[in-house]
Backbone as CSV, one residue per row, in Angstrom:
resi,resn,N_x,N_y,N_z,CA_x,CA_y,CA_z,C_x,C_y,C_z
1,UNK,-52.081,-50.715,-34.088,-52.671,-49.871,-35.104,-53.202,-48.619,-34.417
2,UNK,-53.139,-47.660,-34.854,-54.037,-46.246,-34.159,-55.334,-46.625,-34.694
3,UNK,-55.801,-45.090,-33.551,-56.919,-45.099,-33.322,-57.659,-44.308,-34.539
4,UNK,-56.913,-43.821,-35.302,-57.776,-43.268,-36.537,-57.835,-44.287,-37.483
5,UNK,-56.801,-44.660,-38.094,-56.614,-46.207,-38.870,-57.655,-46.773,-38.850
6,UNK,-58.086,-47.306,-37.673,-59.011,-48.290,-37.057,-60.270,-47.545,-37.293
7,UNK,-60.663,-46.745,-36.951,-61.983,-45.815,-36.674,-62.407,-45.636,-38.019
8,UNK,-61.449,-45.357,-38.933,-61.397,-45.323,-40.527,-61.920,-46.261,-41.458
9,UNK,-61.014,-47.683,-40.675,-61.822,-48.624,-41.551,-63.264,-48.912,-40.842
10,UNK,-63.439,-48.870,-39.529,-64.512,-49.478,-39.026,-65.624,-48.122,-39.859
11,UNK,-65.341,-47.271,-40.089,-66.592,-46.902,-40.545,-66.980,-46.791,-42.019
12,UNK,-65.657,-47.093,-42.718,-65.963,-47.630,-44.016,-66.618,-48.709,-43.982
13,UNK,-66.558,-50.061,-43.494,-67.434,-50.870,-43.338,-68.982,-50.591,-42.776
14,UNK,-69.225,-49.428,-41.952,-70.281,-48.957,-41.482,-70.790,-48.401,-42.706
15,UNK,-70.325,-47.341,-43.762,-70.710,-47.174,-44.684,-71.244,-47.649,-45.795
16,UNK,-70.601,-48.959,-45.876,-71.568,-49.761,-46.635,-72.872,-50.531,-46.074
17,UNK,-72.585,-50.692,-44.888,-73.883,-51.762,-44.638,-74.585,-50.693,-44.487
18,UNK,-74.798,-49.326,-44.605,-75.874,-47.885,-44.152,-76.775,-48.196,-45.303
19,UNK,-76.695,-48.604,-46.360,-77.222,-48.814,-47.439,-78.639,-49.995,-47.131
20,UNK,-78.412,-50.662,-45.991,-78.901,-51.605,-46.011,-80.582,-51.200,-44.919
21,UNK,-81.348,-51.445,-45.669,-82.962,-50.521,-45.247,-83.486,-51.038,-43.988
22,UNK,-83.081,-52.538,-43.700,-83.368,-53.087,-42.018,-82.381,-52.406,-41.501
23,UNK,-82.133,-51.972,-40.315,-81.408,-51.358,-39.496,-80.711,-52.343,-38.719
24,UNK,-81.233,-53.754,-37.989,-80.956,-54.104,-37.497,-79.969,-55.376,-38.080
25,UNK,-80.797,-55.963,-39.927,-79.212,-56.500,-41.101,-78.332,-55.434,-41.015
26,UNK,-78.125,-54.537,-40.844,-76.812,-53.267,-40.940,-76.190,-53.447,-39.968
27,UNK,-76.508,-53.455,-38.493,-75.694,-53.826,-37.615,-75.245,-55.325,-37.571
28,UNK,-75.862,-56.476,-37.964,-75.459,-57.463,-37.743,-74.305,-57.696,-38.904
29,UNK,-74.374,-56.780,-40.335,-73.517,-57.212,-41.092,-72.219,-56.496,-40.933
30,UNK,-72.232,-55.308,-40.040,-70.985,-54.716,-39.643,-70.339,-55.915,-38.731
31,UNK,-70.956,-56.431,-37.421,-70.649,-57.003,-36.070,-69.847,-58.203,-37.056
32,UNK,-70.468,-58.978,-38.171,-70.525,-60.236,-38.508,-68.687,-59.776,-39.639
33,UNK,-69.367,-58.552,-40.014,-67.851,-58.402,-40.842,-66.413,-58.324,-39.464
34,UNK,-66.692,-57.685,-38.799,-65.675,-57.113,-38.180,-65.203,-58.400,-36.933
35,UNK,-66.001,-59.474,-36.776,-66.080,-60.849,-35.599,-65.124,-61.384,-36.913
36,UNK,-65.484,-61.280,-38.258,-64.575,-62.536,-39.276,-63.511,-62.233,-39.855
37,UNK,-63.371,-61.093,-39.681,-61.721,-60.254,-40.542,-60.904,-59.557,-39.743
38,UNK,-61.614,-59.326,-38.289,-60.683,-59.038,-37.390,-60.080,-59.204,-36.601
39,UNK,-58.719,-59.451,-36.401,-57.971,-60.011,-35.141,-58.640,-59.293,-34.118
40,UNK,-58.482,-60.626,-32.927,-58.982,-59.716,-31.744,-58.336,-58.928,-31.317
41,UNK,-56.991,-58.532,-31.637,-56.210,-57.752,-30.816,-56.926,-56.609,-31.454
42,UNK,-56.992,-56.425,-33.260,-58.030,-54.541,-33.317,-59.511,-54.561,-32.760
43,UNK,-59.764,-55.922,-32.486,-61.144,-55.329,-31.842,-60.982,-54.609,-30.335
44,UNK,-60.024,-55.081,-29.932,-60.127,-55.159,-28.524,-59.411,-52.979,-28.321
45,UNK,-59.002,-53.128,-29.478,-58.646,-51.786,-29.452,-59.549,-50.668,-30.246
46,UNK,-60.452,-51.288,-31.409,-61.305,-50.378,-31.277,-62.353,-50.428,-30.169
47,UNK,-62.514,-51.035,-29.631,-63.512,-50.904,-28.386,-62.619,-50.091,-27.171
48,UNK,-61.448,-50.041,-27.533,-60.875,-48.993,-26.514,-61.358,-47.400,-26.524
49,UNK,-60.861,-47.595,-28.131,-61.193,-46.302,-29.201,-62.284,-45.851,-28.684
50,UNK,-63.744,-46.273,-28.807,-64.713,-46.293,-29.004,-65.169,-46.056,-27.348
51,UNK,-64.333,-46.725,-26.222,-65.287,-46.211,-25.155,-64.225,-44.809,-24.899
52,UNK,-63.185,-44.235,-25.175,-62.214,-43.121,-24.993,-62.950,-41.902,-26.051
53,UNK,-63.647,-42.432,-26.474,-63.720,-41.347,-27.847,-63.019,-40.704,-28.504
54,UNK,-61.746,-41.007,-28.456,-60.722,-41.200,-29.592,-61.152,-40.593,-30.894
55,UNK,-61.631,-40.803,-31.241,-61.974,-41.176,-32.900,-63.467,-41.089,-32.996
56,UNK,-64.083,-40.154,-34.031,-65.196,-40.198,-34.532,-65.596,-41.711,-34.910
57,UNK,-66.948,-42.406,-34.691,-67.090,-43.954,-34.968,-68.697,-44.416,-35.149
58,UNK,-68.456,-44.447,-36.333,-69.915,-44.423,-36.709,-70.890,-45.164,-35.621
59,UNK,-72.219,-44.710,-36.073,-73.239,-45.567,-34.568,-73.428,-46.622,-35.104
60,UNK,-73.685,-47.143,-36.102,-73.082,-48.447,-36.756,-72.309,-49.531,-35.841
61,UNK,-71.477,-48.967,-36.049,-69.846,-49.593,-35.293,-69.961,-49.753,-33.967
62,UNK,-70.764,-48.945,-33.431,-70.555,-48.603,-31.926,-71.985,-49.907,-31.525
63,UNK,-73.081,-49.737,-32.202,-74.062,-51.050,-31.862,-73.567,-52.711,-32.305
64,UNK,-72.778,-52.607,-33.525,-72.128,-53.827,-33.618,-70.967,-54.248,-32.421
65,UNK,-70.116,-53.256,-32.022,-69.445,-53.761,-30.847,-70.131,-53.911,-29.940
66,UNK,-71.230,-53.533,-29.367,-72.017,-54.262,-28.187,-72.575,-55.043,-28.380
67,UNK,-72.882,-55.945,-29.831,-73.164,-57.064,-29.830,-72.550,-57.862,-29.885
68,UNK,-71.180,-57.811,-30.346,-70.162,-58.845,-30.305,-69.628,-58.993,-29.015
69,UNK,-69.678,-57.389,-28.386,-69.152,-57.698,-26.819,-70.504,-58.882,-26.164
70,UNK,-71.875,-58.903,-26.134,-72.813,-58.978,-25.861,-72.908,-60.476,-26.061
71,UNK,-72.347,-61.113,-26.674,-72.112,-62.239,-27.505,-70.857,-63.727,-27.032
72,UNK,-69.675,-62.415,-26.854,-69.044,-62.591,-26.345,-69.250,-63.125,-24.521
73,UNK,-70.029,-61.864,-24.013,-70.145,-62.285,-22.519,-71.079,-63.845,-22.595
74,UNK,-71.804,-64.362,-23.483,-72.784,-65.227,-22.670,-72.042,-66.652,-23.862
75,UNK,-71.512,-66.423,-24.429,-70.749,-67.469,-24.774,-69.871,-67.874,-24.215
């Protein structure tokens, strides 16, 4: 998938959880959407995206992938 595709949806999903007034339910409901609907192969490529800067990516997106990466390492 490209890197806009990807960057696109990840921040449509960022866009909705922005709505959400804890800051820190907003990131967990992006991390939690994007750990359950996404193959790892687009995660592993928006986190490519995302450390290349590729693609505009919401800060949303960008704190949920370090928690899933974050998550990932100690599991």
């Amino acid at each position: 998938m490209n890197p806009q595709n990807l960057s696109e949806m990840a921040n449509s999903i960022a866009d909705f959880f922005a709505a959400e007034p804890d800051h820190a339910e907003a990131v967990a409901g992006v991390a939690n959407h994007i750990d359950k609907f996404w193959e790892p192969r687009m995660q592993k490529q928006l986190r490519a995206c995302i450390a290349k800067g590729e693609e505009h990516v919401h800060p949303l997106v960008i704190e949920a992938m370090r928690t899933l990466s974050a998550t990932a390492a100690v599991g």
